[in-house]
Structures are given as C-alpha cells and as structure tokens.
mmCIF file as gemmi writes it, N, C-alpha and C atoms, coordinates in Angstrom:
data_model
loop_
_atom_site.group_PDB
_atom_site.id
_atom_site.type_symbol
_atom_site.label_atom_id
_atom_site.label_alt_id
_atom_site.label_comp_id
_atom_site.label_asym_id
_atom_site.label_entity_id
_atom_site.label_seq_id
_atom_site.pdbx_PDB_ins_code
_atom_site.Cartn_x
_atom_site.Cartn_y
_atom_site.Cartn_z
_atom_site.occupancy
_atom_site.B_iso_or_equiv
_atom_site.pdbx_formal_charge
_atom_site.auth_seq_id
_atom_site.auth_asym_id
_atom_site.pdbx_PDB_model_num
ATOM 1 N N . UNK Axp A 1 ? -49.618 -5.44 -29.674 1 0 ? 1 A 1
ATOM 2 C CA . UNK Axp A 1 ? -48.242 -5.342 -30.069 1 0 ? 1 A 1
ATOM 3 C C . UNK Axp A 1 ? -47.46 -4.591 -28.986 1 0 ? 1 A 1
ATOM 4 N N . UNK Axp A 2 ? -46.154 -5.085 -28.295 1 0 ? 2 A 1
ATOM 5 C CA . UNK Axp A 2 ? -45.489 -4.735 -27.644 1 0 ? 2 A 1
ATOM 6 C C . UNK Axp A 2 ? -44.952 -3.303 -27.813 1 0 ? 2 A 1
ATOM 7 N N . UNK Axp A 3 ? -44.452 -2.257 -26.897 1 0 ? 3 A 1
ATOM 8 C CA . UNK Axp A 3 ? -44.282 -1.03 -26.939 1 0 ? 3 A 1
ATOM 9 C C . UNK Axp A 3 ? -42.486 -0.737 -27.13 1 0 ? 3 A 1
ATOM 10 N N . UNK Axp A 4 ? -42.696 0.054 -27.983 1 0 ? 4 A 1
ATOM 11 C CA . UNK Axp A 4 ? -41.36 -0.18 -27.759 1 0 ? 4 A 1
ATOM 12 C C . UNK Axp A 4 ? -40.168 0.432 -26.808 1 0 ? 4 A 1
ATOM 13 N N . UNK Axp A 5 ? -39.359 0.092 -26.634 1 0 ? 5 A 1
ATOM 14 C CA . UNK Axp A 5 ? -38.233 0.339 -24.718 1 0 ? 5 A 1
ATOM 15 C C . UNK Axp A 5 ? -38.079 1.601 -24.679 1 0 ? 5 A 1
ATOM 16 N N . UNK Axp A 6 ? -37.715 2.804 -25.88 1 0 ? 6 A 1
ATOM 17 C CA . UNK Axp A 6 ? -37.434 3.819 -25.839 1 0 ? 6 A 1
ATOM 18 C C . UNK Axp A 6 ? -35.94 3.752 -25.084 1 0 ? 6 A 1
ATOM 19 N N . UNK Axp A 7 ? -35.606 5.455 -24.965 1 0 ? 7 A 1
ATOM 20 C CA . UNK Axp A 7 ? -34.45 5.704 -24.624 1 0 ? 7 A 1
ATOM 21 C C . UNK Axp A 7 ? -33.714 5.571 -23.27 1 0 ? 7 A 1
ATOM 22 N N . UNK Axp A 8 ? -34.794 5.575 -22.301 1 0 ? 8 A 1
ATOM 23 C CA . UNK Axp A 8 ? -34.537 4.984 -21.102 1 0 ? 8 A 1
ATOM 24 C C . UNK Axp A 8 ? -34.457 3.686 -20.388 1 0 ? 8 A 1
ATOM 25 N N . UNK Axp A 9 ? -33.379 3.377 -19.84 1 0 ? 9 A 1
ATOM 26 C CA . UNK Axp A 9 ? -33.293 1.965 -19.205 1 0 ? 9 A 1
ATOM 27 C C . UNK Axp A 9 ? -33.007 1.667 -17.88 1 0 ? 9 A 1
ATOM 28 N N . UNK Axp A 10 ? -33.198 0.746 -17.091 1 0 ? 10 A 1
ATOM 29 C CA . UNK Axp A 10 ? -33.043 0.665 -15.951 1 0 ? 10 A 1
ATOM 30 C C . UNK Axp A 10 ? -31.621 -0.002 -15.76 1 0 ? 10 A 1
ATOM 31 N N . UNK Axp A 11 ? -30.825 0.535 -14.744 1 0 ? 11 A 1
ATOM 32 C CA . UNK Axp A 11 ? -29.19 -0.108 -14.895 1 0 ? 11 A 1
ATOM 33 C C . UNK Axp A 11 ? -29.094 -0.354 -13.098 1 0 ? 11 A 1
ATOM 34 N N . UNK Axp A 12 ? -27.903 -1.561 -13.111 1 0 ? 12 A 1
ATOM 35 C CA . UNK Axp A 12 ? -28.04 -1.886 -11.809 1 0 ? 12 A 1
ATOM 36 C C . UNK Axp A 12 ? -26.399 -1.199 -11.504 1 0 ? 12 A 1
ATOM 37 N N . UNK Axp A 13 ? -25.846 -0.613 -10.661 1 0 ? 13 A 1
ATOM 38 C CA . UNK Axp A 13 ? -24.507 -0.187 -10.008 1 0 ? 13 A 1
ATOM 39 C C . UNK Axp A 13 ? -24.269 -1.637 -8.841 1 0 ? 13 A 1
ATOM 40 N N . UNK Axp A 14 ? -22.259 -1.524 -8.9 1 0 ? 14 A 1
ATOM 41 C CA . UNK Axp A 14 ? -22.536 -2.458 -7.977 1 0 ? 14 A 1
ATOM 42 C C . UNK Axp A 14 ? -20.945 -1.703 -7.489 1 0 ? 14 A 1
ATOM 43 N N . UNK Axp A 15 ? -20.547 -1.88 -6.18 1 0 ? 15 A 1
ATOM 44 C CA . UNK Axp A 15 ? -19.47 -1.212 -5.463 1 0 ? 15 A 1
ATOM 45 C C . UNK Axp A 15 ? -18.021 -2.224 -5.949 1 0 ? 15 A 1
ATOM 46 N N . UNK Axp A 16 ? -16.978 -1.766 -6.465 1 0 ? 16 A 1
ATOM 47 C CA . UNK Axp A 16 ? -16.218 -1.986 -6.865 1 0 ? 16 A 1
ATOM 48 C C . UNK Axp A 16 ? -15.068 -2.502 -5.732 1 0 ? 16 A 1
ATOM 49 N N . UNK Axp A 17 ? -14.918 -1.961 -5.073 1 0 ? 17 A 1
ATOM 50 C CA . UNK Axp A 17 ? -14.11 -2.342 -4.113 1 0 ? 17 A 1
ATOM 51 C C . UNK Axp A 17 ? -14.702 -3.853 -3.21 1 0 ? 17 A 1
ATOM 52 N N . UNK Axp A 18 ? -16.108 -3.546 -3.002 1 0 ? 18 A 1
ATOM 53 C CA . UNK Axp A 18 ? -16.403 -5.067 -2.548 1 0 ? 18 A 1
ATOM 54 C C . UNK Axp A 18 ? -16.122 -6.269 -3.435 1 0 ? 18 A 1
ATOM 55 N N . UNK Axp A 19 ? -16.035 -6.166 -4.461 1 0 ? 19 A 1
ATOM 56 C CA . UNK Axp A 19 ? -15.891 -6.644 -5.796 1 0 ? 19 A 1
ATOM 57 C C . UNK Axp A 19 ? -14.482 -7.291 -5.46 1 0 ? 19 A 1
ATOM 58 N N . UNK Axp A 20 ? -13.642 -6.182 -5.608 1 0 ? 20 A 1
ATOM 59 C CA . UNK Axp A 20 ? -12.408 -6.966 -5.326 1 0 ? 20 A 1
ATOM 60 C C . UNK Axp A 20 ? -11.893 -8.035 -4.048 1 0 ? 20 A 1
ATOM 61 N N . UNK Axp A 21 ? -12.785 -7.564 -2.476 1 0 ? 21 A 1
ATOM 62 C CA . UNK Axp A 21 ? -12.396 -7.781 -2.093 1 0 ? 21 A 1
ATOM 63 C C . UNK Axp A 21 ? -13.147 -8.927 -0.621 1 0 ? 21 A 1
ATOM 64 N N . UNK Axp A 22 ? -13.967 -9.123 -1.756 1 0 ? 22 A 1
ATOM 65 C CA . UNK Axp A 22 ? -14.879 -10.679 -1.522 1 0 ? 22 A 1
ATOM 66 C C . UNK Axp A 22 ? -14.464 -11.593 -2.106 1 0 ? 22 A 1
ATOM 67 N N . UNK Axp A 23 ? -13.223 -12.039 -1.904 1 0 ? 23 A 1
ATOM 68 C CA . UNK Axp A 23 ? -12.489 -13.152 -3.135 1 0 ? 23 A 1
ATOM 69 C C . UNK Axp A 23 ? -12.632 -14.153 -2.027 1 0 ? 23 A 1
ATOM 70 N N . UNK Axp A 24 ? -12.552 -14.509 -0.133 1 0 ? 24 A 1
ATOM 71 C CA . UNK Axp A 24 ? -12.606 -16.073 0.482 1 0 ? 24 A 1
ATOM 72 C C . UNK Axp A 24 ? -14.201 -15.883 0.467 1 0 ? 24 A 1
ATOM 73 N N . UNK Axp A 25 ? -14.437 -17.152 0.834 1 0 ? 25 A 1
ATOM 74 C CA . UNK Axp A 25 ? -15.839 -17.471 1.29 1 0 ? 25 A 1
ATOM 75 C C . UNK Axp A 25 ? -16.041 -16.906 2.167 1 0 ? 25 A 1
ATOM 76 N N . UNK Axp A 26 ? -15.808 -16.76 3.459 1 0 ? 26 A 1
ATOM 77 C CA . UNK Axp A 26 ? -15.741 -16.245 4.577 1 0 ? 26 A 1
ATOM 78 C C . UNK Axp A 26 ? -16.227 -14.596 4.979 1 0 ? 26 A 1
ATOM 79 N N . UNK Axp A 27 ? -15.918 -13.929 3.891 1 0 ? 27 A 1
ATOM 80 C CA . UNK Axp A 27 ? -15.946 -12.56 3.686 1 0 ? 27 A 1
ATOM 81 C C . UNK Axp A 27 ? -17.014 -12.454 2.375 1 0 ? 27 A 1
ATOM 82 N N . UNK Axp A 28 ? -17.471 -13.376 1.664 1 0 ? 28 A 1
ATOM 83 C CA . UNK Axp A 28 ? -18.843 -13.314 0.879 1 0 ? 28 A 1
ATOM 84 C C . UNK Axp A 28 ? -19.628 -13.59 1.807 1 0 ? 28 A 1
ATOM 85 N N . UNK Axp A 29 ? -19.56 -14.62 2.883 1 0 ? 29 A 1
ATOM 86 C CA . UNK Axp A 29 ? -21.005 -14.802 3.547 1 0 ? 29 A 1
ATOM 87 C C . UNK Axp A 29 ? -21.518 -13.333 4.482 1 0 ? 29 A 1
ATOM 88 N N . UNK Axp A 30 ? -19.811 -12.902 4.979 1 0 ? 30 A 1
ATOM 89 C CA . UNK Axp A 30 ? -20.171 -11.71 5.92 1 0 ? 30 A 1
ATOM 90 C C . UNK Axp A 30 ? -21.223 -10.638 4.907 1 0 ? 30 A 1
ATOM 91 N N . UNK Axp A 31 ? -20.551 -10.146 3.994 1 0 ? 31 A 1
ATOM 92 C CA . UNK Axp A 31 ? -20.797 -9.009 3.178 1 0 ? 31 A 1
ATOM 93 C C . UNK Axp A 31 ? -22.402 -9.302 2.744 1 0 ? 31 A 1
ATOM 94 N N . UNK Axp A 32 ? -23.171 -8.362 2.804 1 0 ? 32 A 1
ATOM 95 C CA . UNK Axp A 32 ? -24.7 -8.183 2.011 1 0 ? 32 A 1
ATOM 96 C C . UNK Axp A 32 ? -24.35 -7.726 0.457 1 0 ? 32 A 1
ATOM 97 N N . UNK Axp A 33 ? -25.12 -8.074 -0.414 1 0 ? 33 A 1
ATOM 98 C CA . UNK Axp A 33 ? -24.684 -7.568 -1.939 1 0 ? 33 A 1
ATOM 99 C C . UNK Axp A 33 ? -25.338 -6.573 -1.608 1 0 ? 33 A 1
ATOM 100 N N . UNK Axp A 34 ? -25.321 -5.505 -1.519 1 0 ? 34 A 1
ATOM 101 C CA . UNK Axp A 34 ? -25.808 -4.273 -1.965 1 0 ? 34 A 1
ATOM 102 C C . UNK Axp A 34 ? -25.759 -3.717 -3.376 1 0 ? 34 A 1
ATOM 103 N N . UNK Axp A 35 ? -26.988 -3.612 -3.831 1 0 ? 35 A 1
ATOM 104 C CA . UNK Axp A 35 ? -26.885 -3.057 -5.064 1 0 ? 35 A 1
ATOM 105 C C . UNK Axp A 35 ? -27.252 -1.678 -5.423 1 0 ? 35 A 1
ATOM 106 N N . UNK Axp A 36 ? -27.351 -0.489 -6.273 1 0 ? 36 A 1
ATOM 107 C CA . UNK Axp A 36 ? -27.891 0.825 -6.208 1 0 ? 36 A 1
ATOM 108 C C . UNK Axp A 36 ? -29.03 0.651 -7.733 1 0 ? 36 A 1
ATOM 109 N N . UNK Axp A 37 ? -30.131 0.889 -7.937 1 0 ? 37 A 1
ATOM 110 C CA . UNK Axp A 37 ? -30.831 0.259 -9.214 1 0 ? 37 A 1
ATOM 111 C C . UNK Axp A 37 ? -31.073 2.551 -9.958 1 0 ? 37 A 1
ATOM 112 N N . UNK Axp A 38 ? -31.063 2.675 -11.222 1 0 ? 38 A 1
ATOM 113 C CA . UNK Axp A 38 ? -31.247 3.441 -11.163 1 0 ? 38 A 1
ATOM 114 C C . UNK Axp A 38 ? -31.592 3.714 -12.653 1 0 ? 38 A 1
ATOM 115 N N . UNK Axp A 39 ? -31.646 5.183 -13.421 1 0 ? 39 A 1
ATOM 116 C CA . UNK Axp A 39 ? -32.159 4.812 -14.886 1 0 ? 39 A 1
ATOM 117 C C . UNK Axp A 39 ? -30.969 5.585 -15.508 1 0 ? 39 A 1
ATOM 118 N N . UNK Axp A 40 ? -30.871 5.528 -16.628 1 0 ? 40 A 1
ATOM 119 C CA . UNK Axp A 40 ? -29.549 6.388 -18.165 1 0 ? 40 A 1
ATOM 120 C C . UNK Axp A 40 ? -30.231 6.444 -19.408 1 0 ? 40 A 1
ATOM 121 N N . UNK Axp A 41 ? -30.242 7.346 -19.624 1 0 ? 41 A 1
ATOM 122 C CA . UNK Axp A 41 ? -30.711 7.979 -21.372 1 0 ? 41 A 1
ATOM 123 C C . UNK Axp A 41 ? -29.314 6.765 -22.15 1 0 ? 41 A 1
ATOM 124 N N . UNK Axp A 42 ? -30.02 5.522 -22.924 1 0 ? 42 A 1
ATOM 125 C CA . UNK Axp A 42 ? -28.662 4.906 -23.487 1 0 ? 42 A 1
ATOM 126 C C . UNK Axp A 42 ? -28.294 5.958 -24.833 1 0 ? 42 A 1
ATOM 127 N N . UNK Axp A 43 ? -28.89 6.621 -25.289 1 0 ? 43 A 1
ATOM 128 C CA . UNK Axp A 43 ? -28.676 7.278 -26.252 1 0 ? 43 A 1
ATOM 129 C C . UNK Axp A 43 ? -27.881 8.723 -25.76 1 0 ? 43 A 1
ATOM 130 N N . UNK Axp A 44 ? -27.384 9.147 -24.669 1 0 ? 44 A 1
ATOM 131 C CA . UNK Axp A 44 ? -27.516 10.224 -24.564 1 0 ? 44 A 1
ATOM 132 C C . UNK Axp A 44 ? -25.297 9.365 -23.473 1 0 ? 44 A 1
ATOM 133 N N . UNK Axp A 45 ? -25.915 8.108 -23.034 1 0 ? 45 A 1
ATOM 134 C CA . UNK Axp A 45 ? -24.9 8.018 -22.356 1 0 ? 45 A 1
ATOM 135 C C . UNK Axp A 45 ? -24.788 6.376 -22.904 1 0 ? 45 A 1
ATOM 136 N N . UNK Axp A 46 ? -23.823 5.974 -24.354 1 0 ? 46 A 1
ATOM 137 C CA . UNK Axp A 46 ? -23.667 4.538 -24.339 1 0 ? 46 A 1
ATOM 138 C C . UNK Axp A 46 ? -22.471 3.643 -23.651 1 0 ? 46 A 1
ATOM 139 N N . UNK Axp A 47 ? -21.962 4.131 -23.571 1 0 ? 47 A 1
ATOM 140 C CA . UNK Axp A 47 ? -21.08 3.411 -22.506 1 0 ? 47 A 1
ATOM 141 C C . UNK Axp A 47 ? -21.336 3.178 -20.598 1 0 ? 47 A 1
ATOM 142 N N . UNK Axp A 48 ? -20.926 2.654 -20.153 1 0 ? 48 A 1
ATOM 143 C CA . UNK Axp A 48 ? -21.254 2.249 -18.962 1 0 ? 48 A 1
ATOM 144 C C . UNK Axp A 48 ? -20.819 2.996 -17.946 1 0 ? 48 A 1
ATOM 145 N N . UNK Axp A 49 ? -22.013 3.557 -17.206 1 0 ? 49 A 1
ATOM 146 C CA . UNK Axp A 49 ? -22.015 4.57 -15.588 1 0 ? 49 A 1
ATOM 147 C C . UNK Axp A 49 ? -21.23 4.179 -14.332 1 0 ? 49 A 1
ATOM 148 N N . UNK Axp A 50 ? -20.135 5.207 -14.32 1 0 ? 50 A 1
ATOM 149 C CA . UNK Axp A 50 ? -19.43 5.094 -12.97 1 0 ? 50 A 1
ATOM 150 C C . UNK Axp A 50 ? -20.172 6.248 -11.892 1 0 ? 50 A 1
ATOM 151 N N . UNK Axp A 51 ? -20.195 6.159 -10.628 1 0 ? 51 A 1
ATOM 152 C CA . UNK Axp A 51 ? -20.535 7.045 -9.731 1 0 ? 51 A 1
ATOM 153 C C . UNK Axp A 51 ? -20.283 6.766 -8.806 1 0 ? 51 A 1
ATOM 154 N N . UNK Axp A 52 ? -20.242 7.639 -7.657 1 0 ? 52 A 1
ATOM 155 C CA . UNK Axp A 52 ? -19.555 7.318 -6.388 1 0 ? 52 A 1
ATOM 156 C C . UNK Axp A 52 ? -21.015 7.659 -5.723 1 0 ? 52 A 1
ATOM 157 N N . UNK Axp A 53 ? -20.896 6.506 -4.812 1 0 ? 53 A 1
ATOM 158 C CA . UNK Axp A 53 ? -21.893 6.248 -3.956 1 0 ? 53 A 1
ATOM 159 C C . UNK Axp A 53 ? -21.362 5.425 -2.238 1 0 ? 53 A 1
ATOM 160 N N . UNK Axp A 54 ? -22.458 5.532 -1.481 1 0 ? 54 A 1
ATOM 161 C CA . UNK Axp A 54 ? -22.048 5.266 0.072 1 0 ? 54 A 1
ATOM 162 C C . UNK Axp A 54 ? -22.267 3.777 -0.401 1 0 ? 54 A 1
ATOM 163 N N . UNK Axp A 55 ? -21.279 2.938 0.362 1 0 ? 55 A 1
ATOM 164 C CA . UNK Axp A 55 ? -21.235 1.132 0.061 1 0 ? 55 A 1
ATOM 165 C C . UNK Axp A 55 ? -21.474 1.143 1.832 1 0 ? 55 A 1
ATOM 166 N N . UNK Axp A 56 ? -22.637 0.356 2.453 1 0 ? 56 A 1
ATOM 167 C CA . UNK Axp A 56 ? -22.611 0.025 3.745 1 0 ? 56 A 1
ATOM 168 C C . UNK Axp A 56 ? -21.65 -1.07 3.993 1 0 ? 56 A 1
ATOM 169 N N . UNK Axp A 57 ? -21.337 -1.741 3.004 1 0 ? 57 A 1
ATOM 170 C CA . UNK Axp A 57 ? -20.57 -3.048 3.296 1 0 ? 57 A 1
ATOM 171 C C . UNK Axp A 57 ? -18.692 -2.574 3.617 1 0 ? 57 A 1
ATOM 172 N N . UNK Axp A 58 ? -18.427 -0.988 3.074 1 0 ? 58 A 1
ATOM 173 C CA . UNK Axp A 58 ? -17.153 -0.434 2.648 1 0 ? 58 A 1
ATOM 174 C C . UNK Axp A 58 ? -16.992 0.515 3.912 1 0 ? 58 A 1
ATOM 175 N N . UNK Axp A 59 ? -18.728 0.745 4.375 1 0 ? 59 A 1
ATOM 176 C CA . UNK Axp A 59 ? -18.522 2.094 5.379 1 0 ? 59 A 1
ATOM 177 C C . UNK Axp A 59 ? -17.952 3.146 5.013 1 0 ? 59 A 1
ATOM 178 N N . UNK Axp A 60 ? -17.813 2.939 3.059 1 0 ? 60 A 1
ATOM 179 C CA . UNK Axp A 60 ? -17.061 4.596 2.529 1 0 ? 60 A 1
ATOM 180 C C . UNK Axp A 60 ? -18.095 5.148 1.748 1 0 ? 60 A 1
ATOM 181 N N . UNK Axp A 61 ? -17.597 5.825 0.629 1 0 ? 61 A 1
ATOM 182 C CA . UNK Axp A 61 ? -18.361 6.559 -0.586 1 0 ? 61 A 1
ATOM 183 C C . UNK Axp A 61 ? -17.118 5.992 -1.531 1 0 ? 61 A 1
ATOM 184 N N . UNK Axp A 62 ? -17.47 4.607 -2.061 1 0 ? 62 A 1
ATOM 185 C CA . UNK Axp A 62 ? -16.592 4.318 -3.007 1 0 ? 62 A 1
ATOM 186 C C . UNK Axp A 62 ? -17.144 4.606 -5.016 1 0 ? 62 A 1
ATOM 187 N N . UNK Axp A 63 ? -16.618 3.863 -5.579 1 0 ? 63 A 1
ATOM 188 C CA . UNK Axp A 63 ? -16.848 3.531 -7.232 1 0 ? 63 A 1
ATOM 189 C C . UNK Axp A 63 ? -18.062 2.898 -7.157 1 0 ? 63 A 1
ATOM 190 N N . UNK Axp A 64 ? -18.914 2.757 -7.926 1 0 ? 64 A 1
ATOM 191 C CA . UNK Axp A 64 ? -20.106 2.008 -8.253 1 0 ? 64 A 1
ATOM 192 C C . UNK Axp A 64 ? -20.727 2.347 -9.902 1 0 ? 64 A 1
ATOM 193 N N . UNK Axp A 65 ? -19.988 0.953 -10.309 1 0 ? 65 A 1
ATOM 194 C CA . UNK Axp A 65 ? -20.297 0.457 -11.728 1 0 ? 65 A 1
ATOM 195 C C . UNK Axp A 65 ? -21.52 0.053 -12.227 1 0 ? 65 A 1
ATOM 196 N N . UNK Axp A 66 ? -21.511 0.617 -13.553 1 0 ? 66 A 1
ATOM 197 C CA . UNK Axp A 66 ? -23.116 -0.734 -14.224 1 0 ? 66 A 1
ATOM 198 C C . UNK Axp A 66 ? -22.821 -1.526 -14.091 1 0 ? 66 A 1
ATOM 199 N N . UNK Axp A 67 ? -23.317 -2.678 -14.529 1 0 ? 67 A 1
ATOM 200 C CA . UNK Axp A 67 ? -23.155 -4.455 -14.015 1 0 ? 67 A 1
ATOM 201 C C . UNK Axp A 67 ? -24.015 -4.416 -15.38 1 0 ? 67 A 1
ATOM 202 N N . UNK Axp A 68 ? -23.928 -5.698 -15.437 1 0 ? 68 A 1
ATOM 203 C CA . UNK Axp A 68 ? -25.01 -6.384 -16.979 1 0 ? 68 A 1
ATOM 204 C C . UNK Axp A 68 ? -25.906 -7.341 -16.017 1 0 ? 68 A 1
C-alpha cells in the first residue's frame, strides 16, 4: 500500500519577468527555461511561493513564482 505524501512537496519556481517577456519566437528560442525546483510545508504555506532569485536569462535577481 502506497505511503502517504505528507506535508512536504516538491514545487517548481519560474522567473516572472522572462515570462512576460518571451512573447516573439525569436526571443523563446534565444532564452534557456531556467527553472529553480525546491520543497514548502503545504500545510504550513497554502498558497503559492514568491522569491527572489538570480534569473541567468534576466542577468538580475528578479520574482520567481510556483508554477503548477
């Protein structure tokens, strides 16, 4: 019998600003998806993790969202 998930989960961040601003083709092929993978108590935090993190694709320390 399967175990059950408990309170910890694995969540993926993704940079917000690339987000916006990969809208031609041209600038999706340039850009790498960079993603940040990391874990959250869902019980402790249910709504969805913002944090600022380095984006190589931004060359900043921008926003970086959960993603589904």
């Amino acid at each position: 019998m399967p175990k059950n998930k408990g309170a910890r989960i694995i969540i993926t961040l993704r940079c917000q600003d690339c987000k916006k601003n990969s809208n031609t083709e041209d600038q999706k092929r340039k850009s790498k998806k960079i993603d940040y993978t990391t874990t959250k108590n869902r019980r402790n935090t249910p709504d969805r993790l913002e944090v600022k993190k380095y984006c190589p694709n931004c060359n900043l320390h921008t926003l970086h969202k959960e993603i589904k």
